[in-house]
C-alpha positions as CSV (number, residue, x, y, z in Angstrom):
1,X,9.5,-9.0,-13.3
2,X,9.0,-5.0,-11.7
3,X,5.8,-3.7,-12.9
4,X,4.1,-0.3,-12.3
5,X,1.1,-1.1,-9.6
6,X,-0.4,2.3,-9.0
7,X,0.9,5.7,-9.8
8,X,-1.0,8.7,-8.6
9,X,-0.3,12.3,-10.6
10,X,-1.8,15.7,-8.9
11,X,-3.2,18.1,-11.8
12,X,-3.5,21.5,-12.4
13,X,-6.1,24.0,-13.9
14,X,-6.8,22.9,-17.3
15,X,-5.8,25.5,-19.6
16,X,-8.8,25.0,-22.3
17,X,-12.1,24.9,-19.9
18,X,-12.8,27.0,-16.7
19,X,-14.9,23.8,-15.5
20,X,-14.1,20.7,-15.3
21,X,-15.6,18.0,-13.4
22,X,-14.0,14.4,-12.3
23,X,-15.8,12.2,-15.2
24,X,-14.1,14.9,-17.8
25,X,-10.9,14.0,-16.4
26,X,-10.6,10.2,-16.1
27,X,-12.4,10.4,-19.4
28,X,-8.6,12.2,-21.1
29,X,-7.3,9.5,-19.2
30,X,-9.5,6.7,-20.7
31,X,-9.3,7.9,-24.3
32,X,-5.9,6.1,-24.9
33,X,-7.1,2.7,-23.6
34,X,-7.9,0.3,-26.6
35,X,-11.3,-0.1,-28.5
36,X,-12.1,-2.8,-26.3
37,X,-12.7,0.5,-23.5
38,X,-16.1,1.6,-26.1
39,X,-17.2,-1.8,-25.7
40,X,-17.5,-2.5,-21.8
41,X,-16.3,0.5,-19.6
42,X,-19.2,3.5,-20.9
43,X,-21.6,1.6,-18.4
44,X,-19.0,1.0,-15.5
45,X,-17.7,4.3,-14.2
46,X,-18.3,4.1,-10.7
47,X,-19.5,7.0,-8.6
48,X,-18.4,7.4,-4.9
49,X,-19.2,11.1,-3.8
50,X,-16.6,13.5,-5.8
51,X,-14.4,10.6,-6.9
52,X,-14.8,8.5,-10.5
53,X,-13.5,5.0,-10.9
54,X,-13.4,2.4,-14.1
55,X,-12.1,-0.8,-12.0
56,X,-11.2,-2.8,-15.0
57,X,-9.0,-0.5,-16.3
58,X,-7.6,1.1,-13.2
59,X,-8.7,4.7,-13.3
60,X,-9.5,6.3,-10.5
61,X,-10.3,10.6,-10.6
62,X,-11.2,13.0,-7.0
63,X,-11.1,16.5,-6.8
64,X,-8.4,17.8,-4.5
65,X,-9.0,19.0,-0.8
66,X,-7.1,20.3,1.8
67,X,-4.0,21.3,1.3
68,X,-3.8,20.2,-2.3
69,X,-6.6,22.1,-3.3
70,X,-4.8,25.3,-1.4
71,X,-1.4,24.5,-3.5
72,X,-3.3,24.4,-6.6
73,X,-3.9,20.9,-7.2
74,X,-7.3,20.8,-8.6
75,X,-7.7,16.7,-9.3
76,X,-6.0,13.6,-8.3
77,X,-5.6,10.7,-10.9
78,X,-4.8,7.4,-9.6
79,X,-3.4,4.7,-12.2
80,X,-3.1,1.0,-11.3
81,X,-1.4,-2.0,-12.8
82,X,-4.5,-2.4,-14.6
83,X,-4.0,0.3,-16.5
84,X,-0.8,0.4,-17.8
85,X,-1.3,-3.0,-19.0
86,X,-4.2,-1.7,-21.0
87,X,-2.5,0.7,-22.6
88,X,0.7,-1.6,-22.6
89,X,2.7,1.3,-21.4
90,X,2.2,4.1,-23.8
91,X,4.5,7.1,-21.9
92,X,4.2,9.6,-24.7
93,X,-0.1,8.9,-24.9
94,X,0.2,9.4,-21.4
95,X,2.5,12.4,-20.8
96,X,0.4,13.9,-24.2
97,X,-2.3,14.2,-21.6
98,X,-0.8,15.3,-18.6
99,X,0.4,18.5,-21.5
100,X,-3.5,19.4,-21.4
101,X,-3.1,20.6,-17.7
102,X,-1.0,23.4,-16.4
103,X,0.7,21.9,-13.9
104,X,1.2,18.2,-12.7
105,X,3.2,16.3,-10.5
106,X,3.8,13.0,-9.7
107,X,2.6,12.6,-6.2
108,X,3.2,8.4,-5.6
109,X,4.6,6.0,-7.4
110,X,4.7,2.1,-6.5
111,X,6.7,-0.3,-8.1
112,X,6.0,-4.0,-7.2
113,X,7.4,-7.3,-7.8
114,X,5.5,-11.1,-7.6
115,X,7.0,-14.1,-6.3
116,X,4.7,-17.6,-5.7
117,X,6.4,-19.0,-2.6
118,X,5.3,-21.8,0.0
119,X,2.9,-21.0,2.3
120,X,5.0,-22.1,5.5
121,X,8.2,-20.2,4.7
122,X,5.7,-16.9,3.8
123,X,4.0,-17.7,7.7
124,X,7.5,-18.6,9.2
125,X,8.2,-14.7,7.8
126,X,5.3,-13.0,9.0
127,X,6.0,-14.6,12.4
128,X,9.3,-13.2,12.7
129,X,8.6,-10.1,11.6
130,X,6.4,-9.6,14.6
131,X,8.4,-11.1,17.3
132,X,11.1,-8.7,15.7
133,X,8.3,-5.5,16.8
134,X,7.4,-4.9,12.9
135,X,4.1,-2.8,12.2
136,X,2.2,-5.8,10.6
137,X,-2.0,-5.7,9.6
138,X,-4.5,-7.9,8.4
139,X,-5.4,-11.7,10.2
140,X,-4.6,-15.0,9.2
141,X,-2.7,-15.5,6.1
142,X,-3.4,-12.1,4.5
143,X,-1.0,-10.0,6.7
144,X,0.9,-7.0,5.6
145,X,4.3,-6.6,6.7
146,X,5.6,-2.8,6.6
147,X,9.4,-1.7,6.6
148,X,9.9,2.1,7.1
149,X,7.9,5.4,7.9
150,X,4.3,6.6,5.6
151,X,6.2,10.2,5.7
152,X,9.4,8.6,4.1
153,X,10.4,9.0,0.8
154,X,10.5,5.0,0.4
155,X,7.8,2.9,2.1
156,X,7.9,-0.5,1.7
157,X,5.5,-3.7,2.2
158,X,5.3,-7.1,1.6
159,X,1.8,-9.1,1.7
160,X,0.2,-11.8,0.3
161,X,-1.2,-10.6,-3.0
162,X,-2.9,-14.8,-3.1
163,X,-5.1,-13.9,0.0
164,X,-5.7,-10.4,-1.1
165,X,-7.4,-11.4,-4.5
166,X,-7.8,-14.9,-5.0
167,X,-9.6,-14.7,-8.5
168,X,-6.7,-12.7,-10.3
169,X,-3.9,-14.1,-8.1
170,X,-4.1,-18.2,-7.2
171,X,-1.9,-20.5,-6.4
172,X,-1.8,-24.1,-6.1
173,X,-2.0,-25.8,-2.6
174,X,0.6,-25.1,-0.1
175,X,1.6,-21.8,-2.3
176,X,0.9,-18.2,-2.5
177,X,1.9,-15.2,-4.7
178,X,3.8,-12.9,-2.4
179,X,4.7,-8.9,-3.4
180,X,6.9,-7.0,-2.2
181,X,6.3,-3.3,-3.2
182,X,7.8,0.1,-2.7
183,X,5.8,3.3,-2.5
184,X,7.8,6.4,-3.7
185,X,6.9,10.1,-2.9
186,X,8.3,13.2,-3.0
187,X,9.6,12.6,-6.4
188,X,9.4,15.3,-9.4
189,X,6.7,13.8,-12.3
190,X,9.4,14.4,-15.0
191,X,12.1,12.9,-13.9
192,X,10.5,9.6,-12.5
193,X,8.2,9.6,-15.3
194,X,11.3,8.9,-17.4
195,X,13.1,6.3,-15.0
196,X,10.5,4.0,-14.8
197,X,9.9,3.1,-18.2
198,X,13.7,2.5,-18.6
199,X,13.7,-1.7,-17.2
200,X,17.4,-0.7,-16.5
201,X,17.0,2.3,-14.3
202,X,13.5,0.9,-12.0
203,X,15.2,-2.3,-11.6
204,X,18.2,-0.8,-10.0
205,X,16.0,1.1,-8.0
206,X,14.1,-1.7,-6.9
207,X,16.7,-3.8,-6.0
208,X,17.8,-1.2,-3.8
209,X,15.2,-1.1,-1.8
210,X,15.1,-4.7,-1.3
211,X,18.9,-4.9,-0.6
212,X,18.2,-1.9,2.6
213,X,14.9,-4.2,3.5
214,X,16.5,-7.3,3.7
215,X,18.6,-6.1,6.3
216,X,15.6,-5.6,8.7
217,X,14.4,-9.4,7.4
218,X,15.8,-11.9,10.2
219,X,14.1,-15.0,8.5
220,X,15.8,-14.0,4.9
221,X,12.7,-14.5,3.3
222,X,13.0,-10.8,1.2
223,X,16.5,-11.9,0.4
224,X,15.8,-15.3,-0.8
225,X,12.9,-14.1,-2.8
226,X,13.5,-10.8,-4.2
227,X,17.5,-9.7,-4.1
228,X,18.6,-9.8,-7.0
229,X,21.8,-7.6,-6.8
230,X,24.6,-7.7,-4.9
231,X,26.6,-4.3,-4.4
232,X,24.3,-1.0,-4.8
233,X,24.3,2.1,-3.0
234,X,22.2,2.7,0.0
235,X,18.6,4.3,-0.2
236,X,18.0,6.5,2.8
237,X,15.0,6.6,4.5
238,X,13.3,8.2,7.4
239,X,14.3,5.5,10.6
240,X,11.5,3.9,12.3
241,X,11.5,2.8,16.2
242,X,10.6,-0.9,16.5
243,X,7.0,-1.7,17.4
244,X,6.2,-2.0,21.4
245,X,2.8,-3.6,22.3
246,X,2.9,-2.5,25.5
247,X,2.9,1.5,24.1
248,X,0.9,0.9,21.4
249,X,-1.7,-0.3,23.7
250,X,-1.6,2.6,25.6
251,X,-1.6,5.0,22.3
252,X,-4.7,3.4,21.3
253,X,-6.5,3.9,24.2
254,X,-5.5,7.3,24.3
255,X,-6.7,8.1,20.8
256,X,-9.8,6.1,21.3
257,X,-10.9,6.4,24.7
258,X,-14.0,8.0,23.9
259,X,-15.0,5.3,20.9
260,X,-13.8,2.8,24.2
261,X,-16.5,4.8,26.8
262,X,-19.4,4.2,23.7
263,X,-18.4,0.8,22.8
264,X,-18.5,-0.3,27.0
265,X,-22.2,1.4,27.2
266,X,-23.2,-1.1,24.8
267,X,-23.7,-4.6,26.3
268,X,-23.6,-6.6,22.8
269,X,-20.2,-5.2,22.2
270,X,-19.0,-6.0,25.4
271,X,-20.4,-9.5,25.2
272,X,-18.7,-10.0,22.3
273,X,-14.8,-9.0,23.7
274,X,-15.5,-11.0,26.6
275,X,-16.0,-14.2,24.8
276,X,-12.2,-14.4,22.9
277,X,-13.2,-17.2,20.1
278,X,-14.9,-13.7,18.3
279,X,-11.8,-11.7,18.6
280,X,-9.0,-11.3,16.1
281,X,-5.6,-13.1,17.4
282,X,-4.3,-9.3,17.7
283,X,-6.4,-8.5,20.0
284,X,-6.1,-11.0,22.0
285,X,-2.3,-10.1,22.3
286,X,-4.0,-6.2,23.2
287,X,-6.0,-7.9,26.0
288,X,-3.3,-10.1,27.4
289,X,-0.8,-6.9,28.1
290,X,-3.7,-5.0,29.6
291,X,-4.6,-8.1,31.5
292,X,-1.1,-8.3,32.8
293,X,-0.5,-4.5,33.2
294,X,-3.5,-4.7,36.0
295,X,-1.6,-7.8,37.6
296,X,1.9,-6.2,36.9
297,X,2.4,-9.4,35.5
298,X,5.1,-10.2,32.3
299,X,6.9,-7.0,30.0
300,X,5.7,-7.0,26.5
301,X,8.9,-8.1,25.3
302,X,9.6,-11.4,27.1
303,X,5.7,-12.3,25.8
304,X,5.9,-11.0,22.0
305,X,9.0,-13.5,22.0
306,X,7.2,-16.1,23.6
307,X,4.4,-15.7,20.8
């Protein structure tokens, strides 16, 4: 089944108070959920500097900075999965609210889909992906793979949902829930907004996505899993240049150098990095190609294929 997981809308001045504040604004939000909200949320809005949360219902409310603020965007709502299953959906209760403000927009959408798969062929994946020079992130079991570019209309990942949160998401041995999940931007609210509560339209859209990802997936794992159609057109999105340890390596200590210089003045850190069993396996990959870049030992690509 495709579910909403988070949905983020950018707002506008509200047109009846000069003032508003965060806790006003994920409180319009709130007033849809059921009764059940009077009984146990009043007491768990969370505070973190100028942003509001209720975790158990998945609304989460910051003022605007930067460059949103400068466009106009006074507030940013986040929405999980949490959420809409609270409110089981409700577009027009939803939409009746966004009507209070002057303006909004629909800034990132993500639908996601869960599969329980054995752990082996989920590893065998992950393990592919990286010899195949795929951003991955995380350690262990709970690794995130990533298909195309952040600044992309469509950006993609697949991760183990079982790793990520155990309590909501278990599995029995040898298993774990997989998701694969597509973040959508640059979209107009309206539009979208109207798309994704047709199960027609977002599961078209979805399957897309999965069809173009699959491609990139040498193990078949997405295709096995996920693909569900057979012929659909082809979602474009912004091409991204395989991974190379070798470069990434010297990006980071580039970008870093300076958090490099304080960490070496420090002789606990360095202690640490030099005895490997307290490193992640990722870094030891990091230290191996600067190890043999000193020697002018291996290239990165005859060793990520090797590993």
């Amino acid at each position: 089944m495709i579910f909403i997981d988070y949905m983020t809308v950018s707002l506008g001045k509200h047109i009846a108070l000069s003032h508003m504040s965060t806790l006003d604004v994920i409180d319009d939000f709130a007033s849809i959920l059921p009764k059940l909200f009077l009984d146990t949320s009043k007491e768990a809005v969370c505070s973190e500097g100028k942003s509001k949360r209720i975790s158990q219902y998945g609304i989460t409310s910051s003022e605007q900075y930067g460059t949103g603020k400068e466009r106009g965007w006074l507030f940013s709502v986040q929405l999980s999965g949490n959420y809409w299953q609270a409110i089981e959906r409700d577009k027009e209760s939803v939409l009746q609210i966004l009507s209070h403000y002057i303006t909004w927009q629909l800034s990132r959408l993500d639908l996601a889909c869960d599969v329980c798969v054995p752990l082996d062929e989920w590893q065998d994946f992950v393990q592919k992906a990286f010899n195949t020079g795929l951003h991955i992130a995380g350690a262990g079991d709970a690794i995130t793979v990533y298909y195309g570019s952040r600044i992309s209309q469509f950006y993609t990942r697949v991760y183990n949902k079982t790793a990520e949160d155990t309590r909501h998401y278990p599995a029995s041995d040898g298993f774990v829930v997989i998701r694969f999940e597509i973040e959508i931007k640059k979209v107009r609210g309206e539009l979208v907004f109207d798309h994704i509560f047709k199960h027609d339209n977002m599961t078209h859209l979805f399957n897309q996505r999965v069809m173009r990802t699959s491609m990139c997936d040498s193990s078949g794992f997405i295709a096995q899993h996920f693909q569900k159609l057979d012929n659909t057109e082809k979602i474009q999105t912004v091409k991204r240049e395989l991974g190379n340890l070798e470069s990434s390596v010297d990006y980071v200590m580039n970008t870093y150098k300076d958090y490099f210089t304080a960490g070496m003045q420090s002789q606990s850190v360095v202690d640490r990095f030099l005895n490997n069993n307290e490193i992640s396996a990722k870094s030891k990959k990091i230290l191996a190609v600067m190890d043999a870049k000193e020697e002018g030992g291996y290239s990165t690509d005859e060793h990520t294929a090797n590993n």
